[in-house]
C-alpha positions in Angstrom: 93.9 129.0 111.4 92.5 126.7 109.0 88.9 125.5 109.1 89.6 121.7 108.8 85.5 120.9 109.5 85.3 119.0 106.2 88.9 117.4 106.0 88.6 113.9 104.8 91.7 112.3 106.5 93.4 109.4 104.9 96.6 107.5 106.7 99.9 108.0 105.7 100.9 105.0 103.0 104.3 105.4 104.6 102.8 104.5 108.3 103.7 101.0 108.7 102.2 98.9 111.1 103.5 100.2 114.3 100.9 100.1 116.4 98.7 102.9 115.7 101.9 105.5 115.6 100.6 107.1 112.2 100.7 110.2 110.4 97.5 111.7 108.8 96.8 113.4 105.5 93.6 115.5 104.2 94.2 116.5 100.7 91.1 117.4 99.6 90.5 120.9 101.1 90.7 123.9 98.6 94.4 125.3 98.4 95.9 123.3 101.6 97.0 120.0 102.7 96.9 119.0 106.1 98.8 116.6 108.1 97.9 115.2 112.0 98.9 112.6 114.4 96.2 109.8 114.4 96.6 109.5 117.6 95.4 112.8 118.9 92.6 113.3 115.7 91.3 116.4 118.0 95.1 117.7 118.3 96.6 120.4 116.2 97.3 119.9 112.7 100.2 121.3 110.1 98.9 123.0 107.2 100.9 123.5 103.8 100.3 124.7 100.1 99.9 121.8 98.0 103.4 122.8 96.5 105.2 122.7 99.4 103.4 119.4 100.3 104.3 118.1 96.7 108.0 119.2 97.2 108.3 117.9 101.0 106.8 114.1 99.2 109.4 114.2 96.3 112.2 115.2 98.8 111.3 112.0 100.9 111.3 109.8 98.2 114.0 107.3 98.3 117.7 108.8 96.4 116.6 112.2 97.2 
């Protein structure tokens, strides 16, 4: 598991303003990204490589 200790987390720029339903991003940790719920911040967390992070963005993108 991933020590996440010193993850700087950042919302989601594609969380709207739902009411707090937002996704969580810490890019700044060596070799991962990590992704949480904001609404359980002490929950678990997905981890990827920033490649597969980068891929999973660009697939998202609007015409992909």
């Amino acid at each position: 598991m991933a020590d996440l200790t010193d993850a700087q987390w950042r919302k989601s720029t594609r969380s709207g303003s739902n009411g707090g339903d937002c996704v969580e991003v810490a890019d700044n940790l060596p070799g991962l990204v990590a992704v949480r719920d904001s609404k359980e911040p002490a929950g678990p967390a997905l981890t990827f490589s920033p490649t597969a992070w980068a891929s999973f963005v660009q697939a998202t993108k609007p015409g992909h």
